[in-house]
N, C-alpha and C positions, 0 to 999 in steps of 0.2 A: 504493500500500500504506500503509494505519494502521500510522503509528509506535506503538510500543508502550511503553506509561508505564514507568517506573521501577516505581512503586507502584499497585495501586487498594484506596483506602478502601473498604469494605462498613458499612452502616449498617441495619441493620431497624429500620424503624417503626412503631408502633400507638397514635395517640391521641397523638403527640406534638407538636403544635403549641407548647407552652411553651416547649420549649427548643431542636426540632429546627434552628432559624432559627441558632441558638449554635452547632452542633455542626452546620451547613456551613461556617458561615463560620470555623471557627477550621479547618477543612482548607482551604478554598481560600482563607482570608486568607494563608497561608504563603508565606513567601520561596522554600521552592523548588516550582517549579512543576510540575516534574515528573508529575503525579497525576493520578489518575483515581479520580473520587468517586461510589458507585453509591450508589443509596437505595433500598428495597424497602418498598413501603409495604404493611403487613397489612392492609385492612381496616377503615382510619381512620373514626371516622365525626367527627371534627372538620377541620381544616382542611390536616392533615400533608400531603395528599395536592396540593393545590393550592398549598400554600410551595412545595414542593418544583418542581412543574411552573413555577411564575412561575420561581423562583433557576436551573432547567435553561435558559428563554429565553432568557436572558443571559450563561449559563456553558457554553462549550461542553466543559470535563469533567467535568460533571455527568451523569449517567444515570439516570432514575429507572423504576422497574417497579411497576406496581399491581396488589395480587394483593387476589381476592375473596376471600382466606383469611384468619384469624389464625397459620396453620400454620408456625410459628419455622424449621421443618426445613425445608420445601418452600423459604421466603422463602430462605435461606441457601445452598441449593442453585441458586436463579435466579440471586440477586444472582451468585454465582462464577460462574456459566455467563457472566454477560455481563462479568464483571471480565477485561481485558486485560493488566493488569501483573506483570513479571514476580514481586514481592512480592504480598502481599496481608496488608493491616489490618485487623482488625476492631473496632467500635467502638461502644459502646451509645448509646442515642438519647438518652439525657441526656448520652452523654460529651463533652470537647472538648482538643483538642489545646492545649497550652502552645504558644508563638512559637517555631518554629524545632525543633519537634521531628519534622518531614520531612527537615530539614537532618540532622540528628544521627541518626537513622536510615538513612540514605543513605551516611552514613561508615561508622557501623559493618557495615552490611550489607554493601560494596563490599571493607572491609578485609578483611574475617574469614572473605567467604562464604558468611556463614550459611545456615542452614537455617531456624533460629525464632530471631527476637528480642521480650527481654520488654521493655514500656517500664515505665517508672518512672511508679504510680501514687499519685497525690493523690486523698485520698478528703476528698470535704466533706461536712461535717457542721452543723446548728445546734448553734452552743455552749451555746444557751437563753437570748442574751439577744438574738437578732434578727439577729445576726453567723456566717458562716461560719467555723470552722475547721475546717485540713487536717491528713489524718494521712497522712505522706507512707509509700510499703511499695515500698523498692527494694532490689536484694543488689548489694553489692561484691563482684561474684566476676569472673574472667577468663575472656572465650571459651574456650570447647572446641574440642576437635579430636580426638576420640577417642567412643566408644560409651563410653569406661569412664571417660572423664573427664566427661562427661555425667553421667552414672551416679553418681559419687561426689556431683558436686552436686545431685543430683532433692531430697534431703531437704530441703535451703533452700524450694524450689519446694511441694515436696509440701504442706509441715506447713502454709504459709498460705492454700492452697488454690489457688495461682496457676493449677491446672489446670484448675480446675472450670469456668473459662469463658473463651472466646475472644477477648473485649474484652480490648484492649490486648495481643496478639500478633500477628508478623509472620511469615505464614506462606511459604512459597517454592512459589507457585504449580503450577511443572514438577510439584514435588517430593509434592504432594497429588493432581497427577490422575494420576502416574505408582503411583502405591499404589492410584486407583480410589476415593478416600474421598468418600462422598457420606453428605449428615446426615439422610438421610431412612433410609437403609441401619443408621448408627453407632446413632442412636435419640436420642442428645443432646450434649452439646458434651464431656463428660469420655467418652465413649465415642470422640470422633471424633479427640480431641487424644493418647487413650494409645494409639489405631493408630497416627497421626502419628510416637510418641514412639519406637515400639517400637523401632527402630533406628537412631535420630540421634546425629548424632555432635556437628556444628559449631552451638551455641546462644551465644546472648551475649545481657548486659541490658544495654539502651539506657537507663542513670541519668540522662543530659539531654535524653532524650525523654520526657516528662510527657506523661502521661494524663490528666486528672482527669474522677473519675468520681462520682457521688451515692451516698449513706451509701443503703443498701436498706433499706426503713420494714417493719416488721414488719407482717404480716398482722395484723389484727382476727378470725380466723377458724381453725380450723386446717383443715388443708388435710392430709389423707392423702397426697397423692400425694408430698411432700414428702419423709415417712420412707421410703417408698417407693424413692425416686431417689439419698437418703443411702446405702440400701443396696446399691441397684446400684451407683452410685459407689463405694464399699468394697469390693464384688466386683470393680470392674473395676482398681481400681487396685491391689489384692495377684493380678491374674493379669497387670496389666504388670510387677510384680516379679518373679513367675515367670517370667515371658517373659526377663525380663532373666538369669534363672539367680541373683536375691540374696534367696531365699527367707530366707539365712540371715541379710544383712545388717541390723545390729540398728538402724543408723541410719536406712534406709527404712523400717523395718515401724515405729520406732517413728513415724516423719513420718505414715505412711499411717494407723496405730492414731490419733494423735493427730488427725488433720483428721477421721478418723471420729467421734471423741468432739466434735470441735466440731461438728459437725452433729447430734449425737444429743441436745446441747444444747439448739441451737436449737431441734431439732424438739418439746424438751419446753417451751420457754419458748410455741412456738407454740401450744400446748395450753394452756397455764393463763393465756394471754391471751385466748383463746378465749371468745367469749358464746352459742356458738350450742350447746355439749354441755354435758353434766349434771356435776356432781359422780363421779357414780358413775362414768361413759363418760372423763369424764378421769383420773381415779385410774386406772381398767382400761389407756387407753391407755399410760402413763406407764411403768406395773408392764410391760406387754408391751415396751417397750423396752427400758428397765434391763437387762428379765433374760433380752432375747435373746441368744442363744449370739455373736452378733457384737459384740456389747456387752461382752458377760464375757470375751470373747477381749482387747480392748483395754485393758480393765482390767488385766489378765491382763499385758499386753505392758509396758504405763504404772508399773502397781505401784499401792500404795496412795495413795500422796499425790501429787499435781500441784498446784501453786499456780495457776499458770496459768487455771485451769476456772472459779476461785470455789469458794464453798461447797458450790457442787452436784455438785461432784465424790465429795466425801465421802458424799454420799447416794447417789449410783449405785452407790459401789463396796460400800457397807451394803445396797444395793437395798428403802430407807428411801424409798416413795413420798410419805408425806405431808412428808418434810423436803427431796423433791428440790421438791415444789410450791412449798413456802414459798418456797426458795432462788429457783427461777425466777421467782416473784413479787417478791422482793428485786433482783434484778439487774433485770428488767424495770423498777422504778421508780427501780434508783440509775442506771441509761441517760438515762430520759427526765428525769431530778433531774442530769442529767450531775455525778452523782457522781464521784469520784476511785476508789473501789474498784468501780465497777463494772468487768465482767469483758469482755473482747472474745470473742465466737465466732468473729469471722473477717468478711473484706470478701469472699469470693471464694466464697459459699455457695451461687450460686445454681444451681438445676435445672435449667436449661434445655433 
């Protein structure tokens, strides 16, 4: 009988040969050995596909799967079919584990029990002179042990979007097939993680288990599907508060209200970076967000002033599209000018 790991890593990849080589070896360089490391290659048409099968010859907890899809769901669905450990990490293909942060998850998971532990992420960035720096996003809070103790702290989690995706959470494998959670089912990662959430009790953040994960580069394009996803995300996570019974609780809704305005953000900066639509087509997109009724609800919740947004907050809440353009062109170039006033939407945006 196969001993069964402690933990197994999940990794999807597509096209990643740059960094994938980084983001095995900082898992099986680790002191504990514990682990079992799967890779799920989408589709590579560079070299992902064969690092991966050489680093398997030699490492026998390594597993790799080659799927003739790009399909994120499907990938995510295989890779856990063949993950054995009683944890389960997930990880993005540029991410890479800090030294010893197996070790440090391994204690806390054993102490406490967990159900979900968050690790502590390092997010790198060009400073703009050739040099990385890190912006480190972790909470000092103490394990739960209770639905309601959970509950009281969601809004640390919520407001920075720590939910919106899987990288760098430890999931408790029993405890996801016994719910039936498959991501082909959920439809994307904040659908599959507020089933998960809906009734957990025992959470804890693993602050010297470091993550570090790559700054997300803005599209050149905008991409509908985008605001799209912002929106389901926003429906899905005021019907986990529902679920919860804290429709009234003014510290989730405003956490929830707020990651929604961080993406309604984004999704405007995506637009007026965009080369591929008209003047006319982005002004109309623009106006259609502001002044959707999901939009004016948050406003609604936030109140009129938030510092936090930037300038472009004030334009939403005036539902002023040519001042929210300017702004989003303003923050766009005090980002890439790594300015000091430029504005964060958030590390934890993505759609997937």
């Amino acid at each position: 009988m196969v001993k069964r790991p402690f933990i197994s890593v999940i990794v999807l990849a597509h096209d990643a040969e740059r960094h994938v080589p980084r983001t095995l070896e900082s898992v099986l360089d680790q002191d504990f050995d514990d682990v079992q490391l799967v890779v799920c290659d989408c589709a590579s048409h560079d070299r992902t596909a064969a690092i991966c099968r050489r680093c398997a010859e030699r490492e026998i907890r390594l597993d790799v799967i080659e799927l003739e899809d790009t399909d994120r769901s499907l990938a995510f669905d295989r890779a856990l079919g063949v993950a054995r450990g009683r944890y389960v990490l997930v990880l993005g293909q540029n991410d890479w584990l800090a030294p010893r942060a197996l070790e440090h998850l391994h204690a806390l998971l054993t102490e406490h029990d967990l159900e979900l532990a968050i690790l502590a992420l390092s997010v790198d960035e060009d400073s703009g002179n050739g040099e990385l720096s890190s912006h480190r996003l972790s909470f000092d809070v103490t394990p739960t042990r209770t639905k309601d103790e959970f509950r009281d702290q969601a809004p640390l989690f919520l407001a920075d979007g720590i939910f919106n995706a899987l990288k760098g959470k430890v999931l408790d494998r029993d405890r996801a097939d016994a719910l039936g959670l498959r991501m082909q089912l959920c439809g994307n990662e904040v659908a599959y993680l507020a089933a998960y959430l809906e009734d957990i009790e025992r959470v804890g953040v693993a602050g010297q288990a470091v993550c570090h994960v790559a700054q997300q580069e803005m599209l050149d394009h905008f991409n509908m599907a985008a605001y799209a996803c912002c929106e389901r995300n926003h429906e899905r996570y005021l019907q986990l508060i529902s679920t919860w019974h804290r429709d009234r609780d003014e510290a989730l809704l405003a956490a929830v209200h707020r990651l929604h305005l961080r993406g309604i953000i984004s999704c405007i900066e995506g637009v007026c970076s965009s080369r591929e639509i008209s003047a006319i087509e982005r002004n109309a997109r623009v106006r259609d967000m502001i002044e959707a009724p999901s939009t004016r609800a948050s406003v609604a919740v936030l109140g009129d002033t938030s510092r936090e947004f930037g300038f472009i907050y004030g334009s939403i809440v005036r539902k002023n599209v040519t001042a929210c353009c300017l702004s989003a062109r303003l923050s766009i170039l005090a980002r890439i000018s790594h300015l000091p006033f430029a504005a964060r939407t958030g590390v934890m945006l993505s759609c997937a």
